[in-house]
DOGU-640471 format. One record per residue (C-alpha): residue in one letter; x, y, z. Coordinates in steps of 0.25 Angstrom, whole numbers, plus 5000, padded with zeros to 4 digits. Each point is the difference from the previous one (the first is absolute). Last residue first. Layout:
// residues N
AXYZ/...
// end
This chain:
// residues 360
X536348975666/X501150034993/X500749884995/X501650014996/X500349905012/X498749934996/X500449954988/X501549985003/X499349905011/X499349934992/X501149974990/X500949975012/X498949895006/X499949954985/X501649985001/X499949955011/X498949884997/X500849974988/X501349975005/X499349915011/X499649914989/X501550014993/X500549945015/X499149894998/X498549935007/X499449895000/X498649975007/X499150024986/X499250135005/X501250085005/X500250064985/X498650034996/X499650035015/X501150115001/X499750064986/X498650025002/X499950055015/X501150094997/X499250074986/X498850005009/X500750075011/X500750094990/X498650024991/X499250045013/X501250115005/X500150054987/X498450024999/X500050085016/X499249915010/X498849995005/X499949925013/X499550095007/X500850075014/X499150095010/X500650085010/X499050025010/X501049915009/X499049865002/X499750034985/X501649984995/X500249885009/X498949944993/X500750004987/X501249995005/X499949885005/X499249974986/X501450054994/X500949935009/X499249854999/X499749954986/X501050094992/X501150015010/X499849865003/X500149954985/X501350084999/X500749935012/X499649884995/X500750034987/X501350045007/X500049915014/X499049884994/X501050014988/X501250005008/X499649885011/X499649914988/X501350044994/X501049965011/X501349994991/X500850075008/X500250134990/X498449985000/X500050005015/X500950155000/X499350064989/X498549985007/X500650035017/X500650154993/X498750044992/X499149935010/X500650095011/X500450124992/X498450024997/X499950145007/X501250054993/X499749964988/X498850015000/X500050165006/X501050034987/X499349964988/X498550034999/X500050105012/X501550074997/X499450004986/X498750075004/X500650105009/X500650074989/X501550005000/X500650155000/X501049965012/X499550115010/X498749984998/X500049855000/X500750035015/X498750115004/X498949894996/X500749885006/X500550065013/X498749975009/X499949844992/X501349975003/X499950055015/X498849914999/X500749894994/X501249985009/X499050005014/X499249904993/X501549934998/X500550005012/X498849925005/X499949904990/X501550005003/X499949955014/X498849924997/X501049934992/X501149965009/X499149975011/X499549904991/X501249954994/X500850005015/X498849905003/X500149934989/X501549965002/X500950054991/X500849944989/X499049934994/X500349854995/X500250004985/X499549904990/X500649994987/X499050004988/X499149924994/X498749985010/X499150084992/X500049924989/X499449895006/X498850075000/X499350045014/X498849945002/X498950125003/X499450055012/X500950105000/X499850074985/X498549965003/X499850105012/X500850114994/X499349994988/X498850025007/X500550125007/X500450074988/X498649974994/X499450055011/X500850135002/X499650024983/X498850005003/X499850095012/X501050094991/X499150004986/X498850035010/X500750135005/X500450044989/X498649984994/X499650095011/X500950114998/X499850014985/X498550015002/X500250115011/X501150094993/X499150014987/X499450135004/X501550055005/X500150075014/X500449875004/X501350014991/X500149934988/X501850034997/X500049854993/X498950044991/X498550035000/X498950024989/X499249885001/X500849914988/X501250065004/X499749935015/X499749874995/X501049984990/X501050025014/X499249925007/X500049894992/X501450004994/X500650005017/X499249875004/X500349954986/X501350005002/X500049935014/X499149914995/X501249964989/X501050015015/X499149885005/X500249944988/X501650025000/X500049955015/X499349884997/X500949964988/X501150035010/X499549895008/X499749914989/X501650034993/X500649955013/X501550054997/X501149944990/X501350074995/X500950014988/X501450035003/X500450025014/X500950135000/X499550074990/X498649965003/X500050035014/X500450154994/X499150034991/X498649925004/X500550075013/X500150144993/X498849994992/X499049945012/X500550145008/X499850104987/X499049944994/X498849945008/X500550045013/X500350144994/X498750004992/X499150005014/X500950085009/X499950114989/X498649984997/X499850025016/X500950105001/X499250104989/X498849975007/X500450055012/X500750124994/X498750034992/X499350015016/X501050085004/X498950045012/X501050015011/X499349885007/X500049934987/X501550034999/X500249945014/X499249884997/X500949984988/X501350005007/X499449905010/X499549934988/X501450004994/X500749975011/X499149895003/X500249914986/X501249935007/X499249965011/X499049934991/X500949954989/X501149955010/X498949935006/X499249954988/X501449934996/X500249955013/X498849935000/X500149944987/X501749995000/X499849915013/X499750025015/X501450025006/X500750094990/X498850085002/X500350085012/X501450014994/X499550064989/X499050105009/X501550055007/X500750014986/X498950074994/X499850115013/X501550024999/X500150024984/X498750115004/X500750065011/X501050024991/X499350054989/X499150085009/X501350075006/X500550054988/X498550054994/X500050075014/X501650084998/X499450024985/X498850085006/X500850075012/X501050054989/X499050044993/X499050085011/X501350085004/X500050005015/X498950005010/X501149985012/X499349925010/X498849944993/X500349974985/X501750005001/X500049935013/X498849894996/X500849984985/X501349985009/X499249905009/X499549934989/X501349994993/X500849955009/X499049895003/X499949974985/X501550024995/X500649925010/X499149884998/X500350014984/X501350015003/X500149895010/X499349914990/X501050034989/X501149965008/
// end
């Protein structure tokens, strides 16, 4: 039932976003919630579709998966940001997409599959790889922000700026790195035995066939680009109109909408019992925002003329460090309990109150 629903709401909602943006150019904020509507279905639909790709190939490969194609609303969101030279806003979903897989979408399956299920185990060496790879991560966004307030610049650099050059470049660096890294992680996290952890759970057969799943989910990669650029266009008159800032709809509200596939697919295996599968979904998910979107966006930001640094705000640094931190600390020992995922929420609601009353 809910499925139909969420179906419902993201081809409806695409085509009555479309009408109300290009046929009848009505109210900027009612065609913005209208989008954000259709994107959470769409991306519940493109979850379930890349879930059932994966259910096939394994919790590894269809953890990466659902953390790939789950993490494309929000760099398709993002590209059209940079396009519209929000470039704050960019960097504001990128933190948010970053602490609420950390926090928020790791707190409520640690929450809920423990409450139902009691104490449970996962591979603690893969999530050991994805918390050091997330400590680079840190380091890759400490650096050039200490960098850039050591030469003068800051997060709003522009070219016009003296320093603009030097920061650019080590941004650029920083991202070629951090794309190897990620991709050599990749490498060895499929390459390598699997633990015998990661076979507890039940096993399901899909329910779709994999060609269905495929033309399924290009279906909704599709809708969704559509989805986000009429999000994008109604962003700046819709936070208007409501009196929220634009930075706390980018740091809170544009994650959570473009991450509702990994948010959705990670509560639902933990409830299951599928750990590995929902900590390669949540904190893998985080870990490819980090290594892979941003130095996307990186580059994508100097093909448009728009370009995107990796210097971000202080609160931004210390709430991905402080995510980084507590998630690794309580994932490192492969057991996991409802209090555990307690925790991680409420530091995501602690975050979040701090930036709600930020003004940037």
């Amino acid at each position: 039932m809910v499925k139909r629903i969420a179906y419902g709401v993201g081809a409806v909602g695409t085509v009555a976003a479309i009408v109300l943006r290009y046929a009848l150019d009505a109210d900027p904020t009612l065609t913005f919630g209208v989008a954000a509507l259709a994107i959470l279905g769409l991306a519940y639909t493109l979850g379930h579709a890349t879930e059932q790709l994966g259910a096939a190939a394994g919790p590894r490969i269809g953890g990466i998966m659902n953390a790939t194609v789950g993490n494309v609303g929000e760099i398709i969101i993002a590209a059209f940001l940079i396009v519209d030279g929000k470039i704050e806003i960019v960097h504001a979903s990128l933190t948010g997409s970053i602490v609420g897989n950390l926090l928020l979408v790791l707190g409520a399956s640690l929450l809920l599959g423990g409450l139902r299920n009691g104490v449970q185990r996962f591979d603690a060496q893969a999530t050991g790889m994805n918390a050091a790879s997330l400590i680079l991560a840190t380091i890759g966004l400490i650096v050039p922000a200490t960098f850039a307030f050591l030469v003068g610049g800051g997060e709003g650099t522009t070219a016009g700026d003296p320093a603009f050059f030097r920061i650019e470049a080590l941004t650029v660096g920083v991202a070629i790195l951090l794309l190897m890294t990620y991709a050599a992680q990749t490498w060895f996290f499929l390459r390598s035995p699997e633990s015998p952890v990661a076979a507890h759970g039940e096993q399901e057969r899909p329910e779709w066939s994999w060609r269905m799943a495929l033309g399924v989910l290009l279906a909704s990669a599709a809708a969704l680009t559509v989805g986000s650029e009429i999000l994008v266009h109604t962003l700046e008159p819709a936070v208007a109109s409501l009196g929220i800032s634009e930075f706390f709809i980018g740091i809170i509200l544009i994650p959570i909408i473009g991450n509702l596939a990994e948010h959705v697919v990670g509560v639902t295996l933990a409830w299951k019992n599928k750990m590995d599968f929902s900590l390669i979904t949540s904190i893998g998910s985080a870990t490819q925002i980090a290594l892979f979107a941003a130095p996307v966006l990186v580059f994508f930001g100097l093909l448009v003329g728009n370009p995107v640094t990796l210097v971000f705000s202080p609160l931004e640094v210390v709430s991905v460090a402080v995510g980084v931190i507590i998630a690794s600390y309580i994932a490192i020992d492969g057991r996991s309990n409802w209090v555990e995922g307690l925790q991680l929420t409420s530091v995501y609601l602690i975050v979040a109150i701090a930036f709600f009353f930020l003004t940037p």
